[in-house]
N, C-alpha and C positions, 0 to 999 in steps of 0.2 A: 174172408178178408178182402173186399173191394173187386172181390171175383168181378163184376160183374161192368168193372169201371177199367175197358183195355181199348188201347188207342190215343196216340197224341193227343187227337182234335177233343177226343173224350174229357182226360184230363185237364184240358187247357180251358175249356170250359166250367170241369166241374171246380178249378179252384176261382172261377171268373164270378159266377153266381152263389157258390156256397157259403151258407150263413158260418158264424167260427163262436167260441162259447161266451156267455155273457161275462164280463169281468170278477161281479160278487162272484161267480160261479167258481171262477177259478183261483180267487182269494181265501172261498171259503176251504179250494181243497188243500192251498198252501198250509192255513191256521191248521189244519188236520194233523198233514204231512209233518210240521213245524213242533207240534206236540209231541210226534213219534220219533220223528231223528231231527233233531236240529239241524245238522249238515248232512244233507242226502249227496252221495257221491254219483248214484249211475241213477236216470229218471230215462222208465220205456214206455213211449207211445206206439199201443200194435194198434194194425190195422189204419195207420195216421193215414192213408189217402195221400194227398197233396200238402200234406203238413203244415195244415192250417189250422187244426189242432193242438200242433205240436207247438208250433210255433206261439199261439198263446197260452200255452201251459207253458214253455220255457221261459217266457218274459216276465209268470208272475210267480213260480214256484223255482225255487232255486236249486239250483244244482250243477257240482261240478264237470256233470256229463248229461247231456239229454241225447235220447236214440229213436228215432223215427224208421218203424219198419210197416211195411206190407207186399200181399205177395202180387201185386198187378207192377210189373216192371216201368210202365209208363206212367202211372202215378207219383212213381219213384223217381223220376225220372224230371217230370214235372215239380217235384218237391225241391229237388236240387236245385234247378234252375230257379227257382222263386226264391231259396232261402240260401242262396250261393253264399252271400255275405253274414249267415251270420253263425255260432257254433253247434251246428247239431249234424250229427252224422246220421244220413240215410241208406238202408240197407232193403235190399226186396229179400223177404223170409214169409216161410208157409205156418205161419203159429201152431197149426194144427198138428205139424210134425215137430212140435218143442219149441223150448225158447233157447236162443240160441246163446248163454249166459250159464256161467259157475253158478255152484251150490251157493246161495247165500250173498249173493254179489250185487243184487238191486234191492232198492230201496223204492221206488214208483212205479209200478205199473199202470197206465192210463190205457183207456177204449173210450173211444170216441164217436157213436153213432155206428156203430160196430161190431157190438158183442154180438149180433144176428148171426154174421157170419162166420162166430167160432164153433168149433166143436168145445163147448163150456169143461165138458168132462176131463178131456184133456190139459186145455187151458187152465182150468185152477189147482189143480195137478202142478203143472208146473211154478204156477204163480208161490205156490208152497213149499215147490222147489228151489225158486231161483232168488226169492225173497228174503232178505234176513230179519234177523227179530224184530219185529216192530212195524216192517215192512207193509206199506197200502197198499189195496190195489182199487184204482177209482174207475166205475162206469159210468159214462155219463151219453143220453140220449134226450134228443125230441121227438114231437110227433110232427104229425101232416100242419104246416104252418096255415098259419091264418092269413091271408091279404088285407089289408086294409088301404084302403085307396081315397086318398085328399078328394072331397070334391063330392064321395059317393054318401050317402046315409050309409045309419045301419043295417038296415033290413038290405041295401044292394050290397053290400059287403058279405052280409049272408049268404047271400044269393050266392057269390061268387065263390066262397067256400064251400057250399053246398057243390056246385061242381066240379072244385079240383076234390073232394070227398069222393065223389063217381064215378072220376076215372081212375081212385087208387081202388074202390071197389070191384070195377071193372076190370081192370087188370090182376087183381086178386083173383078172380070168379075165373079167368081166361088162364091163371098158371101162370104168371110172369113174373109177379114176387116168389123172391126166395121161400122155402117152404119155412123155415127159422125166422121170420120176421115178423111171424106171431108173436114172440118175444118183445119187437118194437112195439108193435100193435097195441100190444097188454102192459106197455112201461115195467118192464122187464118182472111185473110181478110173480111170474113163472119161474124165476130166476132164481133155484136155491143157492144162496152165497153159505160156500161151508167155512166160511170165519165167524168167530165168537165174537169179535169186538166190529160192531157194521154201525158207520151214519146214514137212514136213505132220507134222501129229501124224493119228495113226489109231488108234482103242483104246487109247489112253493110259489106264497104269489110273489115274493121280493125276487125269487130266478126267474126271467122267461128274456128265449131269446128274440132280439129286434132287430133288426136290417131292414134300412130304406135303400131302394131303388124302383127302377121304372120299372112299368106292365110287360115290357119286353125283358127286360133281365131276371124277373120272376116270371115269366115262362120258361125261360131259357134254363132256369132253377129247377122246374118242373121237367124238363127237359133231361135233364141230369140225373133224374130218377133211373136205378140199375132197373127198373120192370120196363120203362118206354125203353129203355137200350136194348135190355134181353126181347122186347117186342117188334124191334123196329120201325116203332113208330115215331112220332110225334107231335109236337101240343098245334097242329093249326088247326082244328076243331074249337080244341080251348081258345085258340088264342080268337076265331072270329067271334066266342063268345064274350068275349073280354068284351072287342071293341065294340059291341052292339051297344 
């Protein structure tokens, strides 16, 4: 769970540049939600990072409590400080070692770009545990974002994809991604869900998510990647390639 995102400057970053879910996306998990319990009392985002997730899952899916946990204490930390004003309690917990909730007491479970970093086996274990009847539990992930950039054609846009594609390969090939983010990789189709009642969308062309900013703030996006962290590297290769 965000193992790999520890440090103010980290955080402070990664909620500066990172994308948050597209709107239908999260409407369509409210309609879900909405069929199963009408009034959801307790909604938990594990793994939420810098609760930016959290944060647009609370504003469109309702509930009398929403809870943002993960176990990187600066993430946490940074979550608070971003979302001081509004109601959602943040908590640093290691999902792996349980959810930290009564039999039967939630009603939401969310993952958000995150289920990589669970131990699943454990995690839906508990999801079965702490869930009551009727109870979702929604995973929601992207992949390696596209650029597109005003001004370029498409084949340069290509282009440009084509090499943030190479350094996530490269950093793949060198050990730097998590070894569970094959998972990401494959759109969690790896991913056995042991509940009987499942929605998946995959490639949905009406979901995809979009964020405009500058060529610097999508490096610095890239930047934020936990493989350049756990590398110690970062994108000024990429980035003289940009400005060519």
């Amino acid at each position: 769970m965000s193992g790999g995102f520890v440090g103010q400057s980290v955080s402070k970053a990664f909620h500066a540049v990172r994308p948050t879910l597209p709107s239908n996306l999260v409407q369509r998990i409210a309609q879900y939600v909405g069929a199963k319990i009408p009034s959801p009392n307790l909604a938990v985002d594990v793994g939420c990072g810098t609760g930016l997730s959290t944060m647009k899952l609370a504003e469109g899916v309702t509930s009398n409590k929403w809870v943002g946990m993960d176990i990187s204490e600066t993430q946490i930390e940074e979550a608070k400080r971003q979302h001081a004003d509004k109601k959602i309690e943040f908590l640093v917990h290691n999902s792996d070692k349980g959810l930290p909730f009564g039999d039967g007491e939630v009603d939401l479970i969310t993952v958000v770009q995150a289920a990589h970093w669970l131990n699943l086996d454990v995690f839906f274990k508990e999801c079965e545990r702490v869930l009551r009847p009727g109870g979702v539990v929604a995973l929601c992930a992207y992949g390696i974002v596209r650029p597109i950039v005003p001004g370029l054609n498409d084949e340069q846009n290509r282009s440009l994809t084509k090499l943030i594609r190479k350094l996530n390969d490269d950093l793949q090939v060198a050990g730097f991604w998590e070894t569970n983010r094959e998972r990401l990789v494959n759109d969690y189709n790896d991913v056995n869900l042991p509940f009987a009642d499942q929605l998946v969308y995959r490639e949905d062309a009406e979901i995809f998510l979009q964020k405009q900013s500058t060529i610097s703030d999508f490096l610095n996006y890239i930047d934020s990647w936990s493989a350049l962290t756990n590398s110690k590297n970062d994108t000024q290769g990429l980035r003289a390639e940009f400005e060519r």
